[in-house]
C-alpha positions in Angstrom: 92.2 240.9 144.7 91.9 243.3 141.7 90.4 246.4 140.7 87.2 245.7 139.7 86.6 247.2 135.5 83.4 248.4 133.6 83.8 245.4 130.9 84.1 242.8 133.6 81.2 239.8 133.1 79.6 240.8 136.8 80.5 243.7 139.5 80.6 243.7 142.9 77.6 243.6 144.6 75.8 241.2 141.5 73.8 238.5 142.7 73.7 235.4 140.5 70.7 232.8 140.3 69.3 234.9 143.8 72.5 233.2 145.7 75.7 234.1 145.1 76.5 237.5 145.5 79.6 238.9 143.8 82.7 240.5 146.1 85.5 240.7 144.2 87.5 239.9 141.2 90.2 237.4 141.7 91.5 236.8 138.3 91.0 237.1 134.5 92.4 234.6 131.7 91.3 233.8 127.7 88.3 232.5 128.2 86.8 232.7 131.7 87.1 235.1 134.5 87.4 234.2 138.7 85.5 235.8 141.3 84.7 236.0 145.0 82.0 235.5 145.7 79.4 234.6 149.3 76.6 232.5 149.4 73.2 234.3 150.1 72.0 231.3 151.6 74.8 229.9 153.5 76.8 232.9 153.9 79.6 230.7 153.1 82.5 232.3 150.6 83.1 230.7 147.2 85.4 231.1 143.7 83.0 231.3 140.8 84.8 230.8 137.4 82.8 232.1 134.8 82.7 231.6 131.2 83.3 235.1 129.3 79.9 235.6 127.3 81.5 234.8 124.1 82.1 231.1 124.8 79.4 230.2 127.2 77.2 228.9 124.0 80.1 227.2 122.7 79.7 223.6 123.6 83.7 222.7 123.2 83.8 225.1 126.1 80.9 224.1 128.1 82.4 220.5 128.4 86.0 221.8 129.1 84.3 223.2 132.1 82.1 220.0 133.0 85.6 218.2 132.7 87.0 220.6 135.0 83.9 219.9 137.5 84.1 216.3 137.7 87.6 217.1 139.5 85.2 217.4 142.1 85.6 213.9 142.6 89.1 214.2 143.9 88.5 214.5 147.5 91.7 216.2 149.4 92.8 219.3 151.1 95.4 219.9 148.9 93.4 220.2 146.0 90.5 222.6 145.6 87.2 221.6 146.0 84.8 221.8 143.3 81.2 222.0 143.3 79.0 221.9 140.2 78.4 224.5 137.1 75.2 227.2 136.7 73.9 229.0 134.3 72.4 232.6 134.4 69.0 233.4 133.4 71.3 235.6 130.9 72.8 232.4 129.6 76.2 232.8 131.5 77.8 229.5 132.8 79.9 229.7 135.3 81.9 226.4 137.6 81.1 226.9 141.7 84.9 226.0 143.8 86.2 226.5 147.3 87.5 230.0 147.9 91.2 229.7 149.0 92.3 232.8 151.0 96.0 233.0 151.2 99.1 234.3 148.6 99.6 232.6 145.5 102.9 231.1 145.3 103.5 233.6 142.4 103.2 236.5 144.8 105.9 234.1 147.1 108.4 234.6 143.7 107.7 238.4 143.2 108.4 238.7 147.1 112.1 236.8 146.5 113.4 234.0 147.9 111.7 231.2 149.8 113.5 228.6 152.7 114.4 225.4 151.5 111.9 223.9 155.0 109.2 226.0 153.7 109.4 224.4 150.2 110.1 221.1 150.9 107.1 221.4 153.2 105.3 223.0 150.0 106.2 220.0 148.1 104.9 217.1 150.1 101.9 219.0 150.6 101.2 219.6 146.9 102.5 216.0 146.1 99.8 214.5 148.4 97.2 216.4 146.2 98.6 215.1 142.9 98.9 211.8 144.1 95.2 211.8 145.0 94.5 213.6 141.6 97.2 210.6 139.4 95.2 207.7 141.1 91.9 209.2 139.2 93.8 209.3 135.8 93.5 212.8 136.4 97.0 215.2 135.4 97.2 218.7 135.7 99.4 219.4 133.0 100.1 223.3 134.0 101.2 223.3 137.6 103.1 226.6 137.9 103.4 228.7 141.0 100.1 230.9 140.3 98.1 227.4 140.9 99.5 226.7 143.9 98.1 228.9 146.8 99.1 228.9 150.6 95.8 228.7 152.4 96.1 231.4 155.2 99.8 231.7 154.0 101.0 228.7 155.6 103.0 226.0 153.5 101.8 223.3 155.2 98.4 223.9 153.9 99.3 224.9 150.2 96.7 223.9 147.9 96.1 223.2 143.8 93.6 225.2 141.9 92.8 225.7 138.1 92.5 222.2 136.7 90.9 223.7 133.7 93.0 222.3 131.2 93.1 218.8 133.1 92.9 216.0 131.2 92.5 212.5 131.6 95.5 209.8 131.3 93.4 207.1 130.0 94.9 206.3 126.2 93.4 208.9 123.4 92.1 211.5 125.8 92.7 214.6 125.1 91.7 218.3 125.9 88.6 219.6 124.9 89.6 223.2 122.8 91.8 221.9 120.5 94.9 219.8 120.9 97.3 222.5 121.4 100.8 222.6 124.6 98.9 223.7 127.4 101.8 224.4 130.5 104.3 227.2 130.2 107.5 227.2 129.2 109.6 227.7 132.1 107.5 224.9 133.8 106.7 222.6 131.4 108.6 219.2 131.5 110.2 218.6 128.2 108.0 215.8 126.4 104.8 218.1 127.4 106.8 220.0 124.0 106.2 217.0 122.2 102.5 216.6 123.2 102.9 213.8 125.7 102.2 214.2 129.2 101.9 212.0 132.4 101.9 211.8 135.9 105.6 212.7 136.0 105.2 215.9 133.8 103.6 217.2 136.8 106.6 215.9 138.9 108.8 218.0 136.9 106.7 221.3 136.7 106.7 221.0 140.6 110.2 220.2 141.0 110.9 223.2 138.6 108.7 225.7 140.8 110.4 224.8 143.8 113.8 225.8 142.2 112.2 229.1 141.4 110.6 229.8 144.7 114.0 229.2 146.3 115.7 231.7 144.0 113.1 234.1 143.6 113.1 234.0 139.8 111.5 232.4 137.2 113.6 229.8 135.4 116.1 230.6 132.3 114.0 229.1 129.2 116.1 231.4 127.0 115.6 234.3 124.9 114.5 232.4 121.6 112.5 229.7 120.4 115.5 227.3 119.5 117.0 228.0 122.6 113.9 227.2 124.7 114.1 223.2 122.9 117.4 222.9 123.6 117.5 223.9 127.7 114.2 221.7 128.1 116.6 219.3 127.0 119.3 220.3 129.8 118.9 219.8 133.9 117.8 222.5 135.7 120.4 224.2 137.8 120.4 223.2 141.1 124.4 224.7 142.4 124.2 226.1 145.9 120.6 224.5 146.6 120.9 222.9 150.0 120.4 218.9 150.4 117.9 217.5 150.8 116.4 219.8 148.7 118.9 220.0 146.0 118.6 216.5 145.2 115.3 216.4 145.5 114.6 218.8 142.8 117.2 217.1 140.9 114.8 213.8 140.7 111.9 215.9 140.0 112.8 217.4 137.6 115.1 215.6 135.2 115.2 215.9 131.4 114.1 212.4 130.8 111.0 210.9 132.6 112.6 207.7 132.9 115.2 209.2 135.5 112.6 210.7 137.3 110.5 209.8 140.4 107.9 208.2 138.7 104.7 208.9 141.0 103.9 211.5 143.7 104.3 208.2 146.0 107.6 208.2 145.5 108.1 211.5 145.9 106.4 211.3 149.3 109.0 208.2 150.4 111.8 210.4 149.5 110.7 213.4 151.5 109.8 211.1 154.6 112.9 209.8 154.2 114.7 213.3 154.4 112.7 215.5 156.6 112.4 219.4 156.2 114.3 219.3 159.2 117.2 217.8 157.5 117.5 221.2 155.2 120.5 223.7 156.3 120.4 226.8 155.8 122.2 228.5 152.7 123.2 231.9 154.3 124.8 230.2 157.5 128.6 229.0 157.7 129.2 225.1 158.1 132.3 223.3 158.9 131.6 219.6 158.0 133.7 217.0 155.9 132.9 216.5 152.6 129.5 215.1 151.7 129.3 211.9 150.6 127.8 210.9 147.2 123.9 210.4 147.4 122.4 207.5 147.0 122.4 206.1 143.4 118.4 206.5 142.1 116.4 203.6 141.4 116.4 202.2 138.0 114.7 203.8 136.0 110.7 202.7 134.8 109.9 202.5 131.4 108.3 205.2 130.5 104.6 204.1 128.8 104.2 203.8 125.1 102.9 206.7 123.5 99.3 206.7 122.2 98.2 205.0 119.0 98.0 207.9 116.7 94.6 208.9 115.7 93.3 209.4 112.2 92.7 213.1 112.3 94.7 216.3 112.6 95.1 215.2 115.8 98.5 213.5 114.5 100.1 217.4 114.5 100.7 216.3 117.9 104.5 214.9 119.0 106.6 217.6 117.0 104.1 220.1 116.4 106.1 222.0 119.3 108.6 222.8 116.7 105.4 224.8 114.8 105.0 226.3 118.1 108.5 227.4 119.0 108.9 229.1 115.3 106.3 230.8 114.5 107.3 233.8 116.5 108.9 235.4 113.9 112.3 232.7 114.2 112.3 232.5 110.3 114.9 235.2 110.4 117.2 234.0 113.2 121.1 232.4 112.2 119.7 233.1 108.9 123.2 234.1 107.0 124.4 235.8 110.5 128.2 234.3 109.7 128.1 234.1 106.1 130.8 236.4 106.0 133.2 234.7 107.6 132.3 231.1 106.9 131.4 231.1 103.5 129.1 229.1 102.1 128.7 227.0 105.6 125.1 228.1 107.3 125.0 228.4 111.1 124.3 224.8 112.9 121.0 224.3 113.8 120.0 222.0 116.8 117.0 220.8 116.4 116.9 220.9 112.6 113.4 222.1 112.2 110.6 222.3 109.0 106.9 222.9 109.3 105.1 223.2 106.2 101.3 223.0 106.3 98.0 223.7 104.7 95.0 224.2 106.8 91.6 223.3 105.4 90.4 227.1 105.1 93.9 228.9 105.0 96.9 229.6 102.7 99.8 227.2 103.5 102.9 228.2 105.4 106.4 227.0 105.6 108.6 228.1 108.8 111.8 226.4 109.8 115.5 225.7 108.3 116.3 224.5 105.2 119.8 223.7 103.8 121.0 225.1 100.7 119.5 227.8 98.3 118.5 225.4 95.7 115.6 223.8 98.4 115.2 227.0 99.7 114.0 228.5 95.9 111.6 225.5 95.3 109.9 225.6 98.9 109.1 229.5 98.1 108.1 228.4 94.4 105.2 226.2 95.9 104.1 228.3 98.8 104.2 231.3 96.2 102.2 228.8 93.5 100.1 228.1 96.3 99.5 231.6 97.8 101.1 230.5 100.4 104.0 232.2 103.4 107.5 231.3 103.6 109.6 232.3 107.0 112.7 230.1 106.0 116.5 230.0 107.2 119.6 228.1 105.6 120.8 226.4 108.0 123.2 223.3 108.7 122.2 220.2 110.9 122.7 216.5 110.9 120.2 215.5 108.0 120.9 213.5 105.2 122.7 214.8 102.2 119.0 214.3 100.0 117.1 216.0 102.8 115.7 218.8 100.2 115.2 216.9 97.5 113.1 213.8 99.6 111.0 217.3 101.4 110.0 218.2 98.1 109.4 214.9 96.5 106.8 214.4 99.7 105.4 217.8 99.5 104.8 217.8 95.9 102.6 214.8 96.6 100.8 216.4 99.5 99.8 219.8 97.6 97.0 218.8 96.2 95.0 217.4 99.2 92.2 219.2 101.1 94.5 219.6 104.2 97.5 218.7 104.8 100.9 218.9 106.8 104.5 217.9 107.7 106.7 218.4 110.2 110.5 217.8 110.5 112.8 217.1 113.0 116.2 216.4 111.4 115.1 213.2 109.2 112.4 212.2 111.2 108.7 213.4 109.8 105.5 213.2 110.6 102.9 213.5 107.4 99.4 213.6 107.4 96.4 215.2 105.3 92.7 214.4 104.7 90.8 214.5 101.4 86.9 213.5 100.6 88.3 212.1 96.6 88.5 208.6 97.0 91.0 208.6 93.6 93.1 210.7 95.3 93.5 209.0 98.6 94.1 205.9 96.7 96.8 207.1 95.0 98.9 208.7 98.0 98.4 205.2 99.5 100.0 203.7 97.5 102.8 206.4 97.2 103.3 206.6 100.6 103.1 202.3 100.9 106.9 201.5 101.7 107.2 204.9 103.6 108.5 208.7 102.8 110.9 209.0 100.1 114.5 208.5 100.2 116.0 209.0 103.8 113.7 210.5 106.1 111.6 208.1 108.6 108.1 208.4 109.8 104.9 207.8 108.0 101.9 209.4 106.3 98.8 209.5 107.4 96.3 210.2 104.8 92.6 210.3 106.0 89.6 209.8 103.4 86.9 212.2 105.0 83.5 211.5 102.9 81.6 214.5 102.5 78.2 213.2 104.4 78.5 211.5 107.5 76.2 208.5 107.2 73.3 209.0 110.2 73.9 205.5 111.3 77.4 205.8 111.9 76.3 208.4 114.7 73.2 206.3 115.9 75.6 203.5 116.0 77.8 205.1 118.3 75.0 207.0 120.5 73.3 203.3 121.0 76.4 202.2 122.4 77.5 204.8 125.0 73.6 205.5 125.9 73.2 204.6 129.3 70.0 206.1 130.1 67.2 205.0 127.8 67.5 206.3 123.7 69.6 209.5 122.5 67.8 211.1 119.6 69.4 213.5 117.0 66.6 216.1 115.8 67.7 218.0 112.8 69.4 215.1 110.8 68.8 214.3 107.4 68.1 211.2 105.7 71.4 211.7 103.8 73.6 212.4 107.6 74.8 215.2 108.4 76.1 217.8 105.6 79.7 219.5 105.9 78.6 222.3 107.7 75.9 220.5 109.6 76.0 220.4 113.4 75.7 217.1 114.9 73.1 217.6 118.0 72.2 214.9 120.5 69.4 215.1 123.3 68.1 212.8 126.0 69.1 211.3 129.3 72.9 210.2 130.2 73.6 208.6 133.9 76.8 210.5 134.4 78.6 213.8 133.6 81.4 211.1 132.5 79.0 209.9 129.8 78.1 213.4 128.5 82.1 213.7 128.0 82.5 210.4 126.5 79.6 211.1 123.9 81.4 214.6 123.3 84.7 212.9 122.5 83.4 209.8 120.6 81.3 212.3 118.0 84.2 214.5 117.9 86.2 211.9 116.7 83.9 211.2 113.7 82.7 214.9 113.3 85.4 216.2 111.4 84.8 220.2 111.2 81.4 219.7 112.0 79.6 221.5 115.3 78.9 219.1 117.8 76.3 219.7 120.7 75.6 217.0 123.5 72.5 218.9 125.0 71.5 215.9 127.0 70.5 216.2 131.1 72.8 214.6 133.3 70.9 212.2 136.2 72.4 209.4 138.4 72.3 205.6 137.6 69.7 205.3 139.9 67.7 208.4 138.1 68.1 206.3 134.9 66.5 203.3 136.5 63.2 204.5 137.4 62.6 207.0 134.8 63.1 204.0 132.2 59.8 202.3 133.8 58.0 205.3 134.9 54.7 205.8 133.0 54.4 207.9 129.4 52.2 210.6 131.1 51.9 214.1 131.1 52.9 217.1 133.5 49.7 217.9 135.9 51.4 221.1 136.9 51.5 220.1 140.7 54.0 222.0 142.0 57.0 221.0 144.4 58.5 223.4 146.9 61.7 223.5 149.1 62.3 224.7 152.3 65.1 225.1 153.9 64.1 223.5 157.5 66.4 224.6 159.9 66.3 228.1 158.9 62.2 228.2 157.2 63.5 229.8 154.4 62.6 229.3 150.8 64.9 227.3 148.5 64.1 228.2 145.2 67.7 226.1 143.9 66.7 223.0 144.9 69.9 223.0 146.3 70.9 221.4 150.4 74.5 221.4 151.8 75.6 218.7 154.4 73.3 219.5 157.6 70.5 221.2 156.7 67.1 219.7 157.0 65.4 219.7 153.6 61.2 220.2 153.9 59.3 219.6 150.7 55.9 220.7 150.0 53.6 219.5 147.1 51.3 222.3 145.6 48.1 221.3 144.4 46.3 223.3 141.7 43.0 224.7 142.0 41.6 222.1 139.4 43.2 218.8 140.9 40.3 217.7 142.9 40.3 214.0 143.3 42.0 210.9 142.5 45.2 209.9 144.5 49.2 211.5 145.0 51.9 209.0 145.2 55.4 211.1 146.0 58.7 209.4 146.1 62.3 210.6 146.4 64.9 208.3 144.5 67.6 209.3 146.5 71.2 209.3 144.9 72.5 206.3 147.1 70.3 204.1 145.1 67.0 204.1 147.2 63.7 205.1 147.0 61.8 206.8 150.0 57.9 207.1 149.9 57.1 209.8 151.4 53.1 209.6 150.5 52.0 207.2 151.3 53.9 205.3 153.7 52.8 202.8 156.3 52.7 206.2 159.1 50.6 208.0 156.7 48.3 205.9 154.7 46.2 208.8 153.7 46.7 209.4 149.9 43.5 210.3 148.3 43.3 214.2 146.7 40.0 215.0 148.5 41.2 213.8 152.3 44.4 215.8 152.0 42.3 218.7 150.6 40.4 218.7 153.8 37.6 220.9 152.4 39.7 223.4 151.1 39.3 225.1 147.8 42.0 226.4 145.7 45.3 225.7 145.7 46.5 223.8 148.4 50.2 222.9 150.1 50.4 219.5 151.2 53.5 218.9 153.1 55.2 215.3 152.3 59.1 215.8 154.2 59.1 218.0 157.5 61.5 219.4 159.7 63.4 217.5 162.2 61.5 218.3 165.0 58.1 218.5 163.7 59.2 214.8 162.5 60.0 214.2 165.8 56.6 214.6 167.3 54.0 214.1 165.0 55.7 210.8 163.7 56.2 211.9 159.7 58.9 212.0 157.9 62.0 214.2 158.5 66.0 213.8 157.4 69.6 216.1 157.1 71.9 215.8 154.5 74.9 213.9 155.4 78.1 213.6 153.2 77.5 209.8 152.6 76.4 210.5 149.6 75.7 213.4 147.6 74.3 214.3 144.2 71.0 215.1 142.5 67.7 212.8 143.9 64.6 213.8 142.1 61.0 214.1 143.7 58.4 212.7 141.8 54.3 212.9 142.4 52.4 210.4 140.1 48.6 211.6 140.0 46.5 208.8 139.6 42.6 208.0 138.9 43.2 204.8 141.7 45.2 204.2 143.9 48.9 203.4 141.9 49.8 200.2 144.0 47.5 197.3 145.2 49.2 197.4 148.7 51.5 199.5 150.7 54.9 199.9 149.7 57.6 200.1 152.2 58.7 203.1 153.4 62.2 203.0 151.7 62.7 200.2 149.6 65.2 199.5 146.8 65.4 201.5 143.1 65.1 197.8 141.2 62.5 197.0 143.8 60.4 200.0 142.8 61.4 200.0 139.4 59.7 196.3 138.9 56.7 197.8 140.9 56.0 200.7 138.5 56.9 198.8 135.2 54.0 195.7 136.4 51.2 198.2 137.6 51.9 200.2 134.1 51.3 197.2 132.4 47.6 196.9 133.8 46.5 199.7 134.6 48.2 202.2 132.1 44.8 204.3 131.9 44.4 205.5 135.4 47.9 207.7 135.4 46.8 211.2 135.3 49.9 213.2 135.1 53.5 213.3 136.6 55.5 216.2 138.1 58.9 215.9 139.6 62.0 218.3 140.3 65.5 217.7 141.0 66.8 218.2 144.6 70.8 218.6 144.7 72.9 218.1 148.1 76.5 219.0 149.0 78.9 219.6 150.7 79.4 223.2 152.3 
């Protein structure tokens, strides 16, 4: 826990949406801060990670957060449990998880030294939960010991937490708020520098934590940016770590992926093959021959290809780490530091590093090494010309011997685009830039055709970006992800959508996973513009019937839950596994006759009539009136035991299947089908039902009401 301040989002003793009330403050980051907080209805305790006020309307956010949500899916100990997001009546959104008590495994490294049992114990635990999370596509790309905690402080029962910058492995995905490195440095495995991540990246960060848990430091990046390439590139050191750990860790975490385990899996064979009783321990004195060689590791996998680049500034990616690395104030270092006793020989520089780029609102900005004073004067000519920065070093490296004059040739080609960058690693280069003149674009295809000029490698990539985005290129791609009836656009022009125009999209989507994908796809084509997916998220089975439920208007019946077990109120809609949900229908004052027909399409996929139904028959307004005036409560789903006796309809929530059902009361002038349905029938079944009796008897639907009921698990 920590202190609690005055410019914190919530204090303690805040109760959101009338349910959770706020205990403490378990953490603060960038964006988002973590607190403890107990259910009012459950009493049970929960982490609520809420999105700081200044980024809750900011849809790039709001889907980082849905991403982090659907981890939900992931169902094992060893990884936290997610529930759902909220948001405030003040417009605050904030992601519902399992509250893990127990020390951090950051609080483990302040404390000193861990046994090598205890962390090999740590490890298989944590492997189990990344091997559940890999087989979902699903990398954490930031394991470090502050998102590892020891439930209760036991390391057999260590468990992951703060997926938030997750992402999915599938090819092109990407995080949502921007493209930038996401793990830290003295955890991050060495191509997560070059903007490719896996499975085994996360092998590595937990290989590297162990090592630092059993020394009781952090480990030795170095103390500048250069030097923090160069010892990714090295193996950790494992001297005086005890087998089997030492080894392990050695696996883990080598510089290349290739030499790595390549899965959790096999992570999980090695330690079942080396038990934690197998460990010795460092401090005691052993008298045993020399140890034998290990076991030669497997042959290397191949490690998978790297994505396709995209056709956006999303091609910064691969060596953009070298950006990264320099910008904090390295244009200075080995610059001239042994001039005076080498002469005209510059220090060595390993990587050989250049970024020079020009952001679309921005001056441009050149940081890196160059080799002699005659490219150093022109690169500070154009970045002056252009009003532009230069933090620049001479420097030698292996490059070729018309390295300046080819960086120039490309960069004088560059400088007039609308955006534009390039990035050097020795000879290699990546290039790209966008511009809406066609003429233009033309031209550096053509000049970029064969490749860059004289000896560096790589490729341009020149994007035309046309200054209206054509409203049928959007509809295009909205009629193919739809997947639960037509997504509609409001605000767009008959021209498209302007530069500064937001791209907004409403309607119906089956999944969370299609909200995402629409996100993404529109993102891709949006270029600087806004988007916003404001769409509500159902279930396929949702989708089904409200695609053949009648056009008709809300009648203003009212549905209430109950919470059965307990005869409390429910105001959230909102049932954990075991309690008995009881839902009442309000009828206005001025609904006086016709007939109620009240379903619940449940998430499974079925439908359940709960009026009528072959045990209650009875339908019509006036009979379930009785003579009463005014508004009336009608009870359709009762508690257990009233069930029980009076031979209605009753039911708990199991963990079979969980998710939103809706409840839905069609008022209608006759009865809405010719005969009785079923009492639980199929969603197609019902779906064919409604769609033929709409066709022939459109007229007699009065109104329709419904509300969402949620279940999950505790």
């Amino acid at each position: 826990m920590i202190d609690s301040r005055p410019m914190d989002t919530f204090q303690p003793g805040d109760v959101l949406n009338n349910t959770y009330r706020i205990e403490a403050v378990l953490g603060r980051g960038g964006t988002s801060e973590v607190y403890k907080a107990r259910s009012e209805i459950s009493g049970r305790l929960a982490a609520l990670k809420v999105l700081k006020a200044e980024f809750s309307a900011n849809d790039d956010y709001l889907v980082l957060l849905t991403r982090e949500e659907e981890i939900r899916e992931i169902r094992h100990d060893a990884v936290v449990r997610y529930s759902e997001n909220h948001r405030t009546q003040d417009g605050l959104v904030y992601l519902v998880m399992d509250y893990v008590d127990g020390p951090g495994l950051d609080r483990k490294l302040r404390e000193g030294p861990m046994t090598a049992e205890d962390l090999l114990t740590i490890c298989r635990r944590v492997s189990e939960g990344l091997e559940a999370a890999h087989k979902r596509n699903i990398v954490h790309r930031d394991l470090s010991p502050d998102n590892i905690i020891l439930r209760n402080g036991d390391p057999a029962e260590a468990v992951i937490i703060d997926f938030g910058i997750a992402k999915d492995t599938n090819p092109g995905a990407e995080t949502i708020v921007g493209n930038e490195f996401a793990g830290k440095y003295a955890y991050a495995a060495p191509e997560q520098l070059n903007g490719q991540t896996d499975a085994r990246s996360d092998i590595y960060s937990l290989g590297a934590m162990l090592l630092a848990n059993f020394r009781g430091t952090s480990p030795d990046v170095g103390k500048n940016p250069m030097e923090v390439v160069r010892k990714k590139g090295e193996p950790l050191d494992t001297s005086g770590v005890p087998e089997p750990l030492k080894t392990l860790i050695d696996r883990m975490a080598a510089p290349d992926p290739g030499a790595r385990f390549q899965t959790a899996a096999e992570v999980l064979g090695y330690l079942r093959d080396h038990p934690p009783e197998a460990a010795t321990d460092p401090d005691a004195t052993v008298i045993s021959p020399p140890p034998r060689a290990p076991d030669p590791a497997p042959a290397p996998k191949p490690a998978p290809p790297p994505p396709e680049p995209r056709k956006s500034r999303g091609g910064l990616v691969g060596l953009l780490v070298v950006v990264a690395l320099v910008l904090g104030g390295v244009g200075g270092y080995l610059g001239g530091l042994f001039d005076g006793f080498l002469g005209p020989k510059y220090p060595l520089a390993d990587p050989y590093a250049l970024a020079v780029d020009k952001p679309a609102d921005a001056p441009p900005r050149a940081i890196g090494h160059v080799p002699s004073e005659q490219t150093l004067a022109a690169l500070r000519d154009l970045m002056a010309d252009l009003s532009g920065t230069a933090e620049l070093s001479l420097a030698s490296g292996d490059i070729a011997d018309s390295w300046g004059t080819d960086v120039m040739a490309t960069l004088s080609e560059l400088r007039n685009l609308d955006e534009w960058h390039m990035v050097l690693d020795g000879n290699a280069a990546q290039v790209g830039g966008e511009t809406s003149d066609a003429d233009l674009h033309a031209h550096l295809s053509r000049a970029f055709a064969d490749g860059l000029p004289g000896a560096l490698t790589g490729s341009a990539d020149i994007v035309l970006v046309p200054v209206f985005l054509p409203a049928g290129e959007v509809n295009a791609l909205l009629d193919r992800l739809a997947d639960c009836g037509p997504l509609a656009t409001p605000g767009v022009t008959a021209v498209g959508y302007g530069p500064q125009s937001a791209i907004r999209v409403t309607g119906r989507v089956a999944e969370t996973a299609t909200r995402i994908g629409l996100y993404d796809a529109l993102s891709a084509i949006a270029g600087e513009r806004t988007v916003i997916v404001d769409v509500e998220v159902l279930n396929p089975t949702l989708c089904l019937i409200e695609s053949n439920l009648p056009k008709a208007p809300i009648g203003g019946i009212g549905i209430d839950f109950i919470v059965g077990d307990r005869n409390e109120p429910n105001p959230s809609g909102r049932f954990f596994v075991g309690e008995n949900p009881i839902i009442d229908i309000l009828l206005p004052a001025d609904v006086t006759d016709g007939y109620l027909t009240v379903s619940i399409l449940d998430v499974s996929g079925n439908v359940y009539h709960l009026l009528p139904n072959l045990n209650r028959q009875e339908n019509a307004v006036a009979a379930l009136r009785d003579g009463q005036d005014g508004p009336v409560r009608v009870r359709v789903a009762y508690s257990v035991d009233e069930a029980a006796r009076n031979n209605r309809i009753g039911f708990t929530v199991d963990d079979s299947s969980l998710g939103k059902s809706k409840v839905i009361v069609l008022h209608s002038s006759t009865p809405l089908f010719d005969g009785m349905r079923p009492t639980s029938e199929s969603a197609s079944g019902y779906a064919t039902a409604l769609r033929d009796h709409v066709e022939d008897n459109r007229a007699s639907i009065l109104s329709l009401d419904s509300r969402i009921l949620t279940t999950a698990a505790p």
